[in-house]
C-alpha positions as CSV (number, residue, x, y, z in Angstrom):
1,X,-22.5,-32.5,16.6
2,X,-22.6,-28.7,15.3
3,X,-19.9,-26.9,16.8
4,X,-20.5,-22.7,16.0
5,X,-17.1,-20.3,16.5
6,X,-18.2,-16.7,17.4
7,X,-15.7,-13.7,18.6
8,X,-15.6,-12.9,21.9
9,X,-16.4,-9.2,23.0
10,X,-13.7,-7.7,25.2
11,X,-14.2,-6.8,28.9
12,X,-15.5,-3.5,28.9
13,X,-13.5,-0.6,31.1
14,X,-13.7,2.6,32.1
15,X,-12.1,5.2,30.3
16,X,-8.5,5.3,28.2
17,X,-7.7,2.1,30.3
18,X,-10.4,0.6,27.9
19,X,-9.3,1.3,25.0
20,X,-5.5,1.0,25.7
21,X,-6.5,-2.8,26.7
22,X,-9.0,-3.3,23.8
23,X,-6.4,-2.3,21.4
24,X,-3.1,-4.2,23.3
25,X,-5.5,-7.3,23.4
26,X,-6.7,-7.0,19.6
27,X,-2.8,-6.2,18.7
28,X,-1.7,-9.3,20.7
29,X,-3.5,-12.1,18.5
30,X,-2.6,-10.4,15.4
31,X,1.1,-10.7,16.4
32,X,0.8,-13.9,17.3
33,X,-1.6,-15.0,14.2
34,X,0.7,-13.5,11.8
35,X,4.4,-15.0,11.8
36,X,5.9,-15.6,9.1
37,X,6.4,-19.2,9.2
38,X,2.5,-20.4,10.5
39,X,1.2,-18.2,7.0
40,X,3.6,-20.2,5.0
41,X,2.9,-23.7,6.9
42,X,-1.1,-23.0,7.1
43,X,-0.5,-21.5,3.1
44,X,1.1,-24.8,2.2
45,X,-1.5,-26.9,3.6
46,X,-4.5,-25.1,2.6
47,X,-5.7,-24.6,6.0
48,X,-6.9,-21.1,6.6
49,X,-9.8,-22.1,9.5
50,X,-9.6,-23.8,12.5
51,X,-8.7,-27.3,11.9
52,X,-8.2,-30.7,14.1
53,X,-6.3,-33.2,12.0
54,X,-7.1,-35.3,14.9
55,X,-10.7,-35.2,14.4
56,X,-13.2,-36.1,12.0
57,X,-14.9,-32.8,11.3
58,X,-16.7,-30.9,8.6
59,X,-15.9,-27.0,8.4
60,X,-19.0,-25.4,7.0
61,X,-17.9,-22.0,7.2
62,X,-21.1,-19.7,5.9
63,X,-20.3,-16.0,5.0
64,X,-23.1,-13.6,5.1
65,X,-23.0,-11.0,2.5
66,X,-25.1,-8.6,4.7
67,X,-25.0,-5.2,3.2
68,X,-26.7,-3.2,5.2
69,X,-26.7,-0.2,3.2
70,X,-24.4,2.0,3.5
71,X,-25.2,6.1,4.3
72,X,-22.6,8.2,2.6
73,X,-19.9,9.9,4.3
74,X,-21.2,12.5,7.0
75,X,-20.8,15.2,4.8
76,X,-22.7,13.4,1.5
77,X,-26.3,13.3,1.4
78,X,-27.5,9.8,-0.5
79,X,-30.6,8.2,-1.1
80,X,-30.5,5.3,1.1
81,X,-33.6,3.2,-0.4
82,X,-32.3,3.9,-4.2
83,X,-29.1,2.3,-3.1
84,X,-30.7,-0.4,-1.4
85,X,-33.0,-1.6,-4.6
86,X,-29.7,-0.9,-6.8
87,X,-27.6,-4.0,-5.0
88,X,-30.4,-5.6,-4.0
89,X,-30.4,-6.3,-8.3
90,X,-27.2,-7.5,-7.8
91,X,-28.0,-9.8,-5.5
92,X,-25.7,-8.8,-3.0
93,X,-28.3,-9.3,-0.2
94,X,-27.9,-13.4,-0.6
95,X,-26.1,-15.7,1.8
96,X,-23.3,-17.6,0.5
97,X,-22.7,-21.0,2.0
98,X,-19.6,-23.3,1.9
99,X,-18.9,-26.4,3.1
100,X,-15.9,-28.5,3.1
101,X,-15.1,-31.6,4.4
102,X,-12.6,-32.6,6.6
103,X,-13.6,-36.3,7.7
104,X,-16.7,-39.0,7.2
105,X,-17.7,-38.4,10.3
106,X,-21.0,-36.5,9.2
107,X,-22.5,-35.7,12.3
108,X,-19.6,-33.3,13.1
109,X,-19.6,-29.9,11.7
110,X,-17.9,-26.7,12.3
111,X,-19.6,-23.8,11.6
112,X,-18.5,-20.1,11.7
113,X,-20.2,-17.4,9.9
114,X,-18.8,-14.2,8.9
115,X,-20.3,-10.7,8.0
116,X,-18.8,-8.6,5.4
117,X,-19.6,-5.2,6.5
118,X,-19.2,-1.6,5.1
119,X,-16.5,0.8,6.9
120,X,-16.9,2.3,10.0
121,X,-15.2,4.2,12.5
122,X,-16.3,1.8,15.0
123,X,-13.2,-0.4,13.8
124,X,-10.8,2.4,13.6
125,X,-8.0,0.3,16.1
126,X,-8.5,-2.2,14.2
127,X,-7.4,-0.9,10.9
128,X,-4.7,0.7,12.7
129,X,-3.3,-2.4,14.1
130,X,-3.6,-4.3,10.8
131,X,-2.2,-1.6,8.7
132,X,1.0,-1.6,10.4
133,X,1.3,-5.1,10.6
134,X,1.7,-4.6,6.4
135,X,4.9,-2.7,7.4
136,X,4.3,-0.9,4.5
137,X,2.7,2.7,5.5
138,X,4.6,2.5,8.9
139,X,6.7,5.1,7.8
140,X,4.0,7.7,6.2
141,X,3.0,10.9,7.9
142,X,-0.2,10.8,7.2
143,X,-0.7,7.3,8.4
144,X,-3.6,8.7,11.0
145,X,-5.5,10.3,8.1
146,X,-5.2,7.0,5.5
147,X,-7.0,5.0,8.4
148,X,-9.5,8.1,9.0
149,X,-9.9,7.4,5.4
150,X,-10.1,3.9,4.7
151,X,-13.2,4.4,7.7
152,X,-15.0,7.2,6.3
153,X,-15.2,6.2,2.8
154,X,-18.5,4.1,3.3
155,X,-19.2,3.7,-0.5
156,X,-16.2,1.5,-1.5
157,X,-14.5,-1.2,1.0
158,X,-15.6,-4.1,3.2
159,X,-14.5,-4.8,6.2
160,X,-14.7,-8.6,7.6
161,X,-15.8,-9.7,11.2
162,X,-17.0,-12.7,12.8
163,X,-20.7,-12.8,13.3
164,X,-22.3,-12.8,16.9
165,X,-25.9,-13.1,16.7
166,X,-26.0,-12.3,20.9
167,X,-23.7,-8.9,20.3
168,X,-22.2,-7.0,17.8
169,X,-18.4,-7.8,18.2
170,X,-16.4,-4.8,16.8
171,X,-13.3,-6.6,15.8
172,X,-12.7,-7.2,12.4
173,X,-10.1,-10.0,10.7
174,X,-9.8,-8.3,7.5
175,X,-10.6,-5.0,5.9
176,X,-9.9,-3.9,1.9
177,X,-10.5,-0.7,0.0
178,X,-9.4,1.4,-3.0
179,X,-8.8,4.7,-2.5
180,X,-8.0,7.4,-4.9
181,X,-4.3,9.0,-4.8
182,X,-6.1,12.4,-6.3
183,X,-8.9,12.6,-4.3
184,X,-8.4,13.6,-0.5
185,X,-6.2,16.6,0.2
186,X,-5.8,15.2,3.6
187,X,-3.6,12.2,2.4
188,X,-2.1,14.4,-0.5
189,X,1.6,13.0,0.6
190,X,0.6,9.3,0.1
191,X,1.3,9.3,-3.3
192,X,4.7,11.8,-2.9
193,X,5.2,8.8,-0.6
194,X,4.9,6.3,-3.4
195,X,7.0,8.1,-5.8
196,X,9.3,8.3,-3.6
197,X,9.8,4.9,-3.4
198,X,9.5,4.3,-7.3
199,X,12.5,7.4,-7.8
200,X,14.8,5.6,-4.9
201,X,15.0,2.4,-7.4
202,X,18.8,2.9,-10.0
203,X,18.5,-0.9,-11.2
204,X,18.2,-0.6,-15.1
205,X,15.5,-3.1,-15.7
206,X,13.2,-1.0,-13.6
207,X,14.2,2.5,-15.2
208,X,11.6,2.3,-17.8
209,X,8.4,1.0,-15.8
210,X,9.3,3.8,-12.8
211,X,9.5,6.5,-15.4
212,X,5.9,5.2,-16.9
213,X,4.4,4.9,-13.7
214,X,5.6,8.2,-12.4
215,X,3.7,10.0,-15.5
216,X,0.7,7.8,-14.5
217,X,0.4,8.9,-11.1
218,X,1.9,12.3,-11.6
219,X,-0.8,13.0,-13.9
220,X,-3.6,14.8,-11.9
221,X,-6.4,13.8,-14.7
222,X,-6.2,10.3,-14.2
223,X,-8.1,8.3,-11.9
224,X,-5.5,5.9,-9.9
225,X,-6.7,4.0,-7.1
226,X,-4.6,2.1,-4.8
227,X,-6.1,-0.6,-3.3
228,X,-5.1,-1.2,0.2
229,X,-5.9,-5.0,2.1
230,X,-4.6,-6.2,5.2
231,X,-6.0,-9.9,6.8
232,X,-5.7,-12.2,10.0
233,X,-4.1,-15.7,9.3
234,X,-8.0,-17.0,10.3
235,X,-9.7,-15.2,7.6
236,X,-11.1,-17.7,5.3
237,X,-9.4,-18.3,1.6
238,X,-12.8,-19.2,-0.1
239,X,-13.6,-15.4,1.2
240,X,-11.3,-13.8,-0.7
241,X,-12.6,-13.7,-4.5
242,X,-16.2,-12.4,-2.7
243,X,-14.1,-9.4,-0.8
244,X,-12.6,-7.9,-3.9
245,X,-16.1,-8.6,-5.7
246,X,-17.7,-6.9,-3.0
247,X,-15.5,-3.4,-3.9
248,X,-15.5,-3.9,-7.7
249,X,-19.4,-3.8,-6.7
250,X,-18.9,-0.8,-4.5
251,X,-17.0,1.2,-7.4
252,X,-19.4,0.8,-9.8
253,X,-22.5,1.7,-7.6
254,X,-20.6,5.0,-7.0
255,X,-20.6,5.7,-10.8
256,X,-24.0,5.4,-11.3
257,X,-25.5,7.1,-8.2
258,X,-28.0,10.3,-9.9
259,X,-27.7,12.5,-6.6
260,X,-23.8,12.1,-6.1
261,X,-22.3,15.3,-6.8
262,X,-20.0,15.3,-9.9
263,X,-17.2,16.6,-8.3
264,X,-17.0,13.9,-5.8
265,X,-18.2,10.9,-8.5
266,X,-15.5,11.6,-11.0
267,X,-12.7,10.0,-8.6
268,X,-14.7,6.8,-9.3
269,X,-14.3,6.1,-12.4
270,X,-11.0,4.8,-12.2
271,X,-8.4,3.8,-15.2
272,X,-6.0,2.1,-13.6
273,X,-5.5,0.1,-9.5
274,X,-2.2,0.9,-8.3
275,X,-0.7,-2.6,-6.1
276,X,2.3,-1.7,-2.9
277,X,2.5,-5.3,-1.5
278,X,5.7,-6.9,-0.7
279,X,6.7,-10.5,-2.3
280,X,9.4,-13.0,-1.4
281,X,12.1,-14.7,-3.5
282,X,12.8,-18.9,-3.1
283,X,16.3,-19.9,-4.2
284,X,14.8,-20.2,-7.6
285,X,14.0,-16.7,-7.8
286,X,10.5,-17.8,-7.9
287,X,8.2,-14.5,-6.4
288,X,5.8,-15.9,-3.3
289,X,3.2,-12.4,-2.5
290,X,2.5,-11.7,0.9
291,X,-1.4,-12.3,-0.1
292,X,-1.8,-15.1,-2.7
293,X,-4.0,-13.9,-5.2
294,X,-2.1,-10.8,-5.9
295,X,-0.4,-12.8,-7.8
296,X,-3.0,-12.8,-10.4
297,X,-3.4,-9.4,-10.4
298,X,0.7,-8.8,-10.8
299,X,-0.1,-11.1,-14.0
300,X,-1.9,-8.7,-15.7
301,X,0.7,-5.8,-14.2
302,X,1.5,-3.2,-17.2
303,X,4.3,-1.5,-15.3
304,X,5.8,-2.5,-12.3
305,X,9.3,-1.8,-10.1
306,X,11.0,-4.2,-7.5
307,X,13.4,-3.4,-4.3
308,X,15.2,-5.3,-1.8
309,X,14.2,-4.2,1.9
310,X,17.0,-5.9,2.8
311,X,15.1,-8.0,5.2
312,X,14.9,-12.2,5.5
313,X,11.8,-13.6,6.3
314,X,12.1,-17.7,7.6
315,X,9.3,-19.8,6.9
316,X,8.5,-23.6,7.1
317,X,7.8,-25.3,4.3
318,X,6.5,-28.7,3.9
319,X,7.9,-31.5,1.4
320,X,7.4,-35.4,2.2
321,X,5.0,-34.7,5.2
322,X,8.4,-32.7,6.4
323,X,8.7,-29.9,7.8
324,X,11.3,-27.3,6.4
325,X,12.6,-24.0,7.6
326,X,13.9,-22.0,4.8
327,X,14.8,-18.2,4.4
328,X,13.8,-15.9,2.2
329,X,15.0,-12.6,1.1
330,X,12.2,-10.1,1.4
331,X,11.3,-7.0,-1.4
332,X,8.3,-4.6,-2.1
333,X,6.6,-4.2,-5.1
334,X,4.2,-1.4,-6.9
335,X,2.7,-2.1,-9.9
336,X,-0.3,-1.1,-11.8
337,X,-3.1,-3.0,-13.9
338,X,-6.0,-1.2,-15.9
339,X,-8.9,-1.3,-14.2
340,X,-10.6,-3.1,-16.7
341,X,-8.9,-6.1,-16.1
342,X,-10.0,-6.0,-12.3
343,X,-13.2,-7.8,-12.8
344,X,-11.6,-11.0,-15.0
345,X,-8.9,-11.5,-12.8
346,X,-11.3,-11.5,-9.8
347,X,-13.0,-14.0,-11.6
348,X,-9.8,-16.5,-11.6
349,X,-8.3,-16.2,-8.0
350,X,-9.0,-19.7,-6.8
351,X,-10.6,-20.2,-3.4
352,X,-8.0,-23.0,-2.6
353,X,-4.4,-23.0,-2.5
């Protein structure tokens, strides 16, 4: 018995109505797929896919790397079938497959696939919607231009959605990109934005990683890139590592396009990835991220600052097949890794937790 998940299109309307309802519906489940305790509970027991405990089933969950070849932004003028031979080297054209197995019942399988896609502006709402749900940038002024941004910049991100083979669904789950803090004049306060936050921090143990990461960013000559990531509770773990891959891909396909201009290609070649994720503390002081396997990357940190937000965030946890509800005290977090580190780490998030 094959049982095949696909996203389901929303009604189509007439005018703003449309869009007001598209957005409210699309806003809706990622409220409701995103409370604190269900990541911790689903986080805890691996499950990060639909799953019937009651059932013997098989998830075969198969992710298509479809790159479909991106044109540069409206403004750039790219060779389309250069960039095309240059990942289809890197083998970036290939289906990857999983399966995992949830039962002995063989004849049952579940089987979603999913599409990792280059930016558009078709799934502008939905970057909006899972932007702020990070309640990180809710408070930045040029919060309209960072998602303008984030949809434009067609060389570097990926964007996840469900695949429909009958129609093009244009929701998205997940979305991740770097973007650098020098680059776009539009967005010029996002990094006045992150100082800020580094300068508000007096605690002593953080004095000498702000002041090194204040010269880093202050420093117009060096190439900084913040990578930005927001997900749905239903987007596969084993899809993870392959995301990040994807843009570590994406970055270095930029640096060695011939009819880029200079002036644009420079920004590429970064030195350091800037991190502005928010973390929890256990009563052991123990640090839980908001996304698991920045965890790794905060391993292989080389300057970082920590505040309260003086928020407390209850979850469930799960000990002795028990159910739990604990509280944790919330803080946010920026810290910075070289960039040639990004690769190796990739290479050790785990597709399981």
């Amino acid at each position: 018995m094959e049982c095949k998940i696909t996203a389901e299109s929303p009604k189509k309307q007439n005018g703003d109505e449309a869009g007001e309802a598209k957005c409210n519906k699309i806003e809706r489940n990622i409220i409701s797929e995103r409370k604190g305790g269900e990541i911790m509970k689903e986080k805890e027991n691996g499950n990060f896919s639909h799953n019937n405990k009651e059932k013997n089933v098989y998830n075969k969950i198969i992710m298509k790397n479809e790159n479909r070849k991106r044109e540069r932004r409206k403004k750039k003028l790219l060779n389309r079938n250069d960039k095309e031979e240059q990942h289809t080297t890197n083998g970036r054209n290939n289906e990857t497959k999983f399966k995992e197995e949830k039962g002995n019942n063989k004849n049952e399988e579940l089987i979603v696939d999913f599409e990792l896609v280059d930016p558009n502006d078709t799934f502008k709402d939905n970057v909006r919607i899972l932007l702020k749900s990070t309640e990180l940038y809710n408070s930045l002024k040029c919060s309209e231009q960072l998602i303008n941004i984030i949809c434009d910049q067609q060389n570097i991100g990926k964007f996840v959605q469900i695949a429909n083979e009958e129609e093009k669904d244009n929701n998205i789950i997940s979305f991740a990109t770097i973007i650098n803090i020098n680059q776009y004049d539009e967005i010029n306060n996002l990094k006045e934005f992150l100082l800020d936050k580094i300068k508000k921090i007096n605690k002593t143990e953080f004095q000498q990683s702000g002041n090194e990461l204040t010269k880093l960013m202050s420093n117009g000559e060096c190439n900084i890139g913040l990578l930005i990531s927001s997900r749905l509770i239903n987007c596969p773990i084993k899809l993870i590592p392959l995301i990040y891959k994807n843009i570590i891909d994406d970055v270095i396909w930029s640096q060695g396009v011939e009819d880029m201009e200079e002036s644009e290609k420079k920004f590429y070649f970064f030195d350091y990835i800037l991190f502005y994720t928010k973390v929890y503390k256990n009563v052991n002081d123990e640090l839980i991220f908001s996304n698991y396997e920045e965890h790794h990357f905060f391993e292989n940190k080389i300057h970082h600052v920590m505040w309260n937000t003086n928020n407390v965030k209850k979850f469930y946890e799960i000990a002795n097949d028990k159910n739990s509800e604990v509280s944790y005290k919330e803080y946010a977090t920026i810290f910075i890794i070289p960039f040639d580190m990004v690769s190796q780490t990739i290479s050790k998030i785990p597709t399981t937790v």
